[in-house]
Structures are given as C-alpha cells and as structure tokens.
N, C-alpha and C positions, 0 to 999 in steps of 0.2 A: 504493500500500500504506500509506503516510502515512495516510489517510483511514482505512481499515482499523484502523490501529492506536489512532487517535482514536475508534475508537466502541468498540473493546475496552475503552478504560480508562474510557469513561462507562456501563461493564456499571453495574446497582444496586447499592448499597451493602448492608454488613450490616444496618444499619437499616431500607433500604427494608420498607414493610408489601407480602404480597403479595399481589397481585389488587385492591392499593386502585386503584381511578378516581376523578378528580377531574371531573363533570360542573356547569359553574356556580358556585354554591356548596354546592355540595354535596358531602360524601364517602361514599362507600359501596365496596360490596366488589361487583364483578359477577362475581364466577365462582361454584361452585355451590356454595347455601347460606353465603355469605360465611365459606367453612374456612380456617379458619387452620392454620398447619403441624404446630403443636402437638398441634392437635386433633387430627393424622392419626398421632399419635406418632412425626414423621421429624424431625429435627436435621442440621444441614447437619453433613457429615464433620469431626470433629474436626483434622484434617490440612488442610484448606482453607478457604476461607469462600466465601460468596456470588459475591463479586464478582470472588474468581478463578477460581472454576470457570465461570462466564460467559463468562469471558475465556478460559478452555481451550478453549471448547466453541465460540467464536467462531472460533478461530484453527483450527481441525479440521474446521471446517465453512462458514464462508463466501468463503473463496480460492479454495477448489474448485469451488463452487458458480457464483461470479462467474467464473474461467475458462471453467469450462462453458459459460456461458453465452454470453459473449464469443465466443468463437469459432462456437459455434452462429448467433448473429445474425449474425455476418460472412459464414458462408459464405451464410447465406440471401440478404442482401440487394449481395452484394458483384458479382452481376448489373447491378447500377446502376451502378456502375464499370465492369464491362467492357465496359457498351454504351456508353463513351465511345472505347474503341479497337476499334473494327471489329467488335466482334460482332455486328450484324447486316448488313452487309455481308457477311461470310465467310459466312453461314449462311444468304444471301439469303431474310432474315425481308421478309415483305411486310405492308402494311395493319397489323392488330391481332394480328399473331402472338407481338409481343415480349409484348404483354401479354397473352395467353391462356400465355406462356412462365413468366410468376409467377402466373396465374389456378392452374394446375395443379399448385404447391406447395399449396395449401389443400386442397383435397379431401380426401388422406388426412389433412393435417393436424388437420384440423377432426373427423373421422369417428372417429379414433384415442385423440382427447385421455382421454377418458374409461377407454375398457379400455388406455391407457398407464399409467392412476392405477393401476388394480386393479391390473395385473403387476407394475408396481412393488411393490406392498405385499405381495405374493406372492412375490415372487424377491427384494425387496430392493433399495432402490436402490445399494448397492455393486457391484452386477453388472447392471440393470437400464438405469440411466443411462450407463454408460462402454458400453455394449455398443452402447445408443442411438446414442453420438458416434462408436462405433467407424465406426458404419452410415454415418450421414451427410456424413463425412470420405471415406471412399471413395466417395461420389455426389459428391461437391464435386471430386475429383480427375478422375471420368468425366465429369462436364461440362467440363471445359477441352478432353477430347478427343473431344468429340463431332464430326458434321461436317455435319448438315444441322437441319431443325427437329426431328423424327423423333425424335432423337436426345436434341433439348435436355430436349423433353415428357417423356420418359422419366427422364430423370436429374435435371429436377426433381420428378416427380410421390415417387421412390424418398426423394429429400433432404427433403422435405413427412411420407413416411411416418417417416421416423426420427428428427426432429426435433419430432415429436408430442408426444412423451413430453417434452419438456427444460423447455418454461416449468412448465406445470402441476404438475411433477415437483419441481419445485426448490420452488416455492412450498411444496408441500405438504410435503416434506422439514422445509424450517425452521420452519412451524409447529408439527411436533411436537417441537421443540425448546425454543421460545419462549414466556414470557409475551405476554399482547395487549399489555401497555404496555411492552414494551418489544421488539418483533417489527419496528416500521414500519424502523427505522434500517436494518436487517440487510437487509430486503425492499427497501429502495430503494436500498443499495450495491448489492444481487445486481441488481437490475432496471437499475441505471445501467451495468454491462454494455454494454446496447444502443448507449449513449453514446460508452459509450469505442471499443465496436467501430465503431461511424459515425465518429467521428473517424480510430482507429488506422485503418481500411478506408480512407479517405482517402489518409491518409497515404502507408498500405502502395499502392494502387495506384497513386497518381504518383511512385513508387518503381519498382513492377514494370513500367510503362508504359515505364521507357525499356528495356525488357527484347525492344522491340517488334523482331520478325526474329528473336529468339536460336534458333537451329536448326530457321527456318523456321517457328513458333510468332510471331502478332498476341501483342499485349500483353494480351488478354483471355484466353487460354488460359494462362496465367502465374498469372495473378492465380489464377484457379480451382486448378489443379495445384499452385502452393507454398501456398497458405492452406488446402486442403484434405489435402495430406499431413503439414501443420503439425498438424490436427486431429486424424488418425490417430497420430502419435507419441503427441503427447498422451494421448488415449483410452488407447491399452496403456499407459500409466504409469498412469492411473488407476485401473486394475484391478485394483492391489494398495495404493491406497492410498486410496482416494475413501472416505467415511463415508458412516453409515447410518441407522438408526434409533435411538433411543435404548436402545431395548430388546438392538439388536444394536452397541452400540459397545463394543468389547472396550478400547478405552484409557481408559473407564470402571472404575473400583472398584465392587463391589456395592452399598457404602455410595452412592457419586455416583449412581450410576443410581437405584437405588429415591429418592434427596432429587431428585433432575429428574422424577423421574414422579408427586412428591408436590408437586412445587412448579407443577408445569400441572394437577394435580388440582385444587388448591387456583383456581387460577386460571379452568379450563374444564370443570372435571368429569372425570369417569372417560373416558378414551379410546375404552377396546376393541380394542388395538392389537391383541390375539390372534384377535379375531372374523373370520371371513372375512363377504366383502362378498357381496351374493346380487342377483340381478336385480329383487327383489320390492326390495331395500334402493333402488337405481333410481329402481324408479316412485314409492315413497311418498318419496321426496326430492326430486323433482319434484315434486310436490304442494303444495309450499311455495312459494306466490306471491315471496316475499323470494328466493328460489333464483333466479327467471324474472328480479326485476328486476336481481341481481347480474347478470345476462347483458348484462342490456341498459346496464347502467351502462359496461360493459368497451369491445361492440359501439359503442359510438358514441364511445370513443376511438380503436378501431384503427386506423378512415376515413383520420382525418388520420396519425396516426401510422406509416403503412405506406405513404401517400402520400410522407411525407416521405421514410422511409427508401428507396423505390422509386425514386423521381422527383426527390430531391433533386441530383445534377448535371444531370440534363436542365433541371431549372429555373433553375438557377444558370448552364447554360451559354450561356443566353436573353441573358445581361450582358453576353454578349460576352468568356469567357475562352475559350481553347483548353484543350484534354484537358486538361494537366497542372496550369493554372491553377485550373479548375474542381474539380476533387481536392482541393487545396490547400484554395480556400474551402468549400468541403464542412465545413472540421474545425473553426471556428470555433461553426459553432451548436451541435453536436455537446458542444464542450465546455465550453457555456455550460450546457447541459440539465443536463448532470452536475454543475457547479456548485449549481447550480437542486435539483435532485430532493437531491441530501445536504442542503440546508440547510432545503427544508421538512420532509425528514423528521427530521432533528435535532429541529426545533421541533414536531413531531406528535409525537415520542415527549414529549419535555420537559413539554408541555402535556397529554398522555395524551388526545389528541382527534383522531380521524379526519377527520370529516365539514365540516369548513372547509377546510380543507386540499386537500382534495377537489376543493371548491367555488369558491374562490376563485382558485385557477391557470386555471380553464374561462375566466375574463373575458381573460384573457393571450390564450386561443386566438381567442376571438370578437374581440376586436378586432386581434389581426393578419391573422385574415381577412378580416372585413369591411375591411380597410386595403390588404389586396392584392384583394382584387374590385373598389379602386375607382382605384387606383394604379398607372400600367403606365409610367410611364416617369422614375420618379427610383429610381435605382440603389441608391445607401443606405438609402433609406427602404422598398425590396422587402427588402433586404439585412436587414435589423434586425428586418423582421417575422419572417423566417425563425427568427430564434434566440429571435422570441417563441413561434411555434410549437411549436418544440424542446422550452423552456423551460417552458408551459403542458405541452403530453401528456405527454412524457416523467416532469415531474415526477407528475402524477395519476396516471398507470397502476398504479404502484407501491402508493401510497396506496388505490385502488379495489380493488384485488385484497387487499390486508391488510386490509382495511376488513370484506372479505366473508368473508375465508377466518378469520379469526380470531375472527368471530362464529359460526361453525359448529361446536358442540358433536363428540364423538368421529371418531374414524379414519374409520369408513363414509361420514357425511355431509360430513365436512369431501374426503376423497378425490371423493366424488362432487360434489358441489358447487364442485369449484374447478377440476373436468375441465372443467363442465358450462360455468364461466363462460368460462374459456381458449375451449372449443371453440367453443362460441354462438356467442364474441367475434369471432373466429378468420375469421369469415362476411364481417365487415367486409375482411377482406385481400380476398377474392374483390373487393371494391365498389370496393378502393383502387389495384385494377391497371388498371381502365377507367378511372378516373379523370379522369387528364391523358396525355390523345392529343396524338401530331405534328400532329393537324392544327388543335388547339388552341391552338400555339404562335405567337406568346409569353407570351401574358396568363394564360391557363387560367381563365380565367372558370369556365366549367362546373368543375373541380375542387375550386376556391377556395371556390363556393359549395356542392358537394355537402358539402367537410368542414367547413363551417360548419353546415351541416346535421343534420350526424351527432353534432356537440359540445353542441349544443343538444339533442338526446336521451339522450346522456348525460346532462349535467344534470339534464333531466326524471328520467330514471329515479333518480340519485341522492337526489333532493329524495325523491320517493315510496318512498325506501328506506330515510331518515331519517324520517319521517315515520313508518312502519310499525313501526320498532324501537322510536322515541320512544313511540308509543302502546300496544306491548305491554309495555314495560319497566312503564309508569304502571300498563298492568291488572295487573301480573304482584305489582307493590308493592301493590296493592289488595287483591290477592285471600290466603286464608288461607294462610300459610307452612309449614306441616305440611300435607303432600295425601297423606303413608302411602306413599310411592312407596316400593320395594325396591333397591339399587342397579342391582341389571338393568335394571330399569323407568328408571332413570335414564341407566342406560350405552345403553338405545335409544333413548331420547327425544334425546340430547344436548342443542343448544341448544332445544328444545321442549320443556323440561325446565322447570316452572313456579317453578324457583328459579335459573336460568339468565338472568343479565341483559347484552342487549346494550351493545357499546358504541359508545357516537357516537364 
C-alpha cells in the first residue's frame, strides 16, 4: 500500500497544463482540438484542487481494483501450485489432461471479454464486477472438491466464464477516470496485481501445503477451498462499496464530477458515457486496422506470460526442490516483476511516452529466452532468466494495454476495443497451456522457443502500431483544422476524430 500511497501524492499538480504531451521536442496538446478547461467554462471546485481530488479518486478506486484483481489471478492460476501436491495423482489426470485442464479456462474467457464490457456499462461496474468475483470464488471453492477430470473441466470452464469480465473491466473502469499522461502508473499498480498474487500464491501455498491430510483433504484441495472462499467474503463486501463510473460516483460533488468529465474532455474528447453500445458500433470498430494490431501487440505477450504463471513450479521444480521449496522460489521472480512494472511505469508516466517503454523490456524477454533454449544445466543462470522473464512481460502488458486503451476516443470504442484486445489476446493462454509438456522435461526446449516466438510478434505488431499512429498524427497536423464537424459527429468519430491526436 506504501507504493499506492506514492503514486497518490505524485497525482499532477495545480499547475500541471492538461492534455499537454511532450513528444521529442516538441509540445503540443493531443486531446480534442487542444481545449483547455477554461474554454469548456469548468474551474476545479473551489473546496479542492487538482491534485487532491486525484488523490481522492485514486484512493476510491484503485485498492479495489488491485484487490480485484489479485485474487482473480490467484484463483486462476493457483492450479500451478496445487499440481505440486497431488493433484493429478488424486484425479488420475493422464497424458495432456492437466493441460486441456487450463486449455478450458479460455474458451469462455476469450468469447465473453467483449459482451462483459457492454454489461458492464449497462449494469454498472459496482454490481457488474463484484457479482463477476462473486461467481468465480465459488468455482474456485468447487474445484478443490471436485473428484475426477469431469469434474475439474467443469469448474474450470465456469471460473474462465466469470472471470471474463475482471481484466478488461478494470482497464476500462480506470480509463474513464484518467488523463492519458497520467493513466500508465494507476494501470501498472492494478496490473502488478498479477505479481503480487504469483508471489503471495507462492507463499500462501507452501503454507497450505502442510495442511496436507487435514480431514482427509491432499494439500491441493486446500489451496483451492481457502483462497476461493477468501474471494467470496471478499466479493459480498464489495457490493456495497466497490466504485463506479464517474458519472455514477455518489462521493463525488456535482461541482467534482462535471470538473472530471471536463478535465478527460479536454484530454480525449466527449465520451458518450450515456450512448448505448449497438452491434453495428462492433463491426465499424473493427474496421480499424490499429484495433487488429492492438490485438496482436497483447497476443504475443500472453504466450510467455501464462507460460510462466502456468508452468512456473513445474519449471522450477526441474532444480531439484521438493513441493514446498519450489513455492518458496516461485516468489522471488514474482517480486522482482512488480519491482520492475512500478518503476517503468513511474518513468512512462514522468516522460509522458508509451511506446519505448513498451519496447525496450521485449529485449529483457528475448534474451532470457534465447538464454534458456540454450542453457540446461547451470542453476542460477536458468534461475535469473526466470525473473528476467517476469521482469520483461509482466512489466509490458500493463504499458500495451494503456498504450491502446487510452488512445481510443469515447465509451463505445474504447469499451469495445479493449474487450476486443483482452479477448484476441486471451487466444495466447489456449497456446501457453500446450506449451511445456512432462515429456518435455527438463529443458522445455519447445516452450522456450515457442515464447520467444510469440515476443517477437508482439514486437512486430507494436512497431507497426507506432508506426501507424506516428503517421496519422503527421497527416492529421497537415490537414485543415476546422473540418465543421458537430459534436455528435465528434462524440462518434472518437479517436477518428480528425482533431484527435495519438499518443506514442
């Protein structure tokens, strides 16, 4: 929470100008028609200023968010842990069942992401997302007691359906809260989540592991049953206090709300927060090449990154620790990543620049890969890659996803657009549970190389997505700056709004 309280108090200053970017040397204003506050006739509340209403709206909204989250990633990937104490022994998992056993979280997950955006924005994420964890907490409790395969497919395919809705959900939450230059910090404390839950999931399982026998319950039905009823407590508290929309935050004053809805005007244009979303809204959003490559930028981080969270004891326990040892080392890369992802994003907001940031943690991944495809027997130097691993995805995902979601003009396209990247992306877990097979073991050659594979298409797709923004920004500043457009005409164009400027 330390860290937390540290990005509250670097909210912007009264001073800060809003919506300025700083690309190169250059300054300019990239939100629509470079408006100033004034121009829109709104004044920050008399009673507050800038930089503590950021800070309010920080502390009301991203604890919750990051728990969410947390617990959401644990229960998904805490399957990895309990296939260190007998779970498929008891379950007499044979061949590739264990991994058709997390193949079968993605399906609905990936299918869902999208009409999870829209309900949300329909029902509200105050009742929308807790209702989600409500869900998924009690499939997290019915898999510890399942008792054959049968059983497992089921109660993960349900925990896949209700955890649809949490990443894309949460992203999409806080961008309607947030300026772009100052969004990345808040997105990569919510998305190091995952970090901390890989760690604490560590922890917490060579903890419940000596739990191993407790009333005729393996150590692995433990692990599931208390971290899953953990999540369900949780959820009914959140029901009456989890936050919303801006439009629906009641611990808002009218004067706050209307100065937040001028001050991301000013920054991205008119929302549309009242507009309902339509199928036709869908297809022409898709239509946007940059929508496709945002997919694909995501896609070829999950590979590795679901590899790790999946397979990361079974790799580690190649070294030769037993169950509880293996847990243990587990937490170390874990909270290296989260080290790692707060301090590029610190320096991505600081700098007010996505697209390096981006870019430059990918080389962290390609060369701890190509370092373990070619290295199979010095312990420390597998050991080290691993938290380079960590350290490279984990920091980028967060950055990729703000990168994409925050250059997407109003409610409709930004909602669908960041379904569409989550869900695409999402395809990668299906690729990252084949991955590394038992009978691949020890080396995982074939894994090591498929997610070097898939890091390098990120990339690709990254570079071609800087590339495509770089060059309509140039035509956008070229072409005549009055085009007579109507605000409506503006509120549907969003970021295809020919006074709407991307930002690298």
């Amino acid at each position: 929470m330390s860290n937390f309280a540290s990005f509250a108090a670097s909210a912007p200053s009264d001073s800060d100008k809003p919506g300025e970017e700083i690309i190169g040397n250059n300054t300019y204003h990239p939100g629509i028609a470079d408006v100033e506050y004034d121009e829109l006739h709104v004044q920050c509340p008399p009673h507050t200023t800038e930089r503590k209403l950021i800070t309010k709206i920080d502390w009301k909204l991203i604890p919750f968010l990051c728990i969410l989250y947390l617990l959401a990633f644990l229960d998904r990937v805490n399957i990895a842990n309990a296939k260190s104490f007998h779970l498929v022994e008891d379950l007499n998992l044979r061949d590739t069942e264990y991994n058709t056993a997390l193949t079968i979280f993605f399906v609905p997950y990936i299918v869902a992401e999208i009409p999870s955006n829209i309900l949300m924005k329909k029902v509200s994420p105050r009742v929308w997302l807790p209702t989600c964890m409500l869900g998924f907490g009690i499939a997290s409790v019915c898999q510890g007691l399942v008792q054959n395969y049968s059983g497992l497919l089921a109660t993960r395919f349900f925990l896949g359906l209700f955890e649809s809705g949490m990443f894309p959900g949460c992203f999409y939450l806080i961008s309607m809260w947030y300026k772009r230059s100052e969004s990345q910090k808040r997105y990569s404390l919510f998305f190091s989540s995952t970090s901390l839950a890989g760690a604490f999931g560590g922890l917490l399982a060579s903890a419940i592991g000596k739990m191993q026998g407790m009333r005729g319950y393996n150590g692995w039905r433990w692990i599931f049953i208390l971290e899953g009823a953990l999540t369900v407590v949780v959820a009914l508290i959140f029901f009456f206090i989890f936050p919303s929309f801006p439009e629906q935050a009641k611990w808002l004053t009218e004067e706050e709300r209307v100065y937040i809805k001028a001050r991301l005007q000013a920054d991205q244009g008119h929302n549309a927060a009242e507009r309902k979303i339509t199928f036709r809204d869908v297809v022409n959003v898709m239509k946007d090449h940059r929508i496709w490559l945002g997919g694909f930028m995501y896609f070829g981080l999950i590979v590795p990154a679901y590899s790790y969270a999946f397979f990361a004891p079974t790799i580690i326990s190649t070294y030769h620790y037993d169950a509880i040892q293996t847990q243990l080392h587990s937490v170390p890369p874990w909270a290296a990543s989260f080290v790692f992802s707060i301090l590029m994003a610190a320096l991505s907001d600081k700098l007010r620049h996505r697209a390096a940031f981006a870019l430059v943690p990918l080389c962290l991944c390609i060369a701890a890969f190509a370092t373990l495809l070619k290295v199979h027997n010095n312990t420390p130097v597998q050991y080290a890659m691993l938290h380079l691993v960590t350290m490279g995805t984990y920091s980028i995902l967060p950055i990729t996803v703000c990168w994409f979601s925050m250059n997407l003009g109003g409610h409709h396209r930004r909602a669908i657009g960041t379904g569409w990247q989550i869900g695409f992306g999402n395809i990668g877990g299906i690729i990252a549970t084949f991955a590394f097979l038992s009978k691949d073991s020890p080396n995982f050659t074939k894994g090591y190389a498929i997610c070097l594979g898939f890091t390098c298409i990120s990339g690709i797709a990254s570079l071609l997505y800087l590339l495509s923004i770089y060059t309509e920004n140039q035509r956008r500043k070229k072409a005549v700056r009055d085009v007579g457009l109507s605000e409506y005409e503006k509120t549907e164009l969003g970021d295809l709004n020919p006074e709407f400027r991307y930002m690298y």
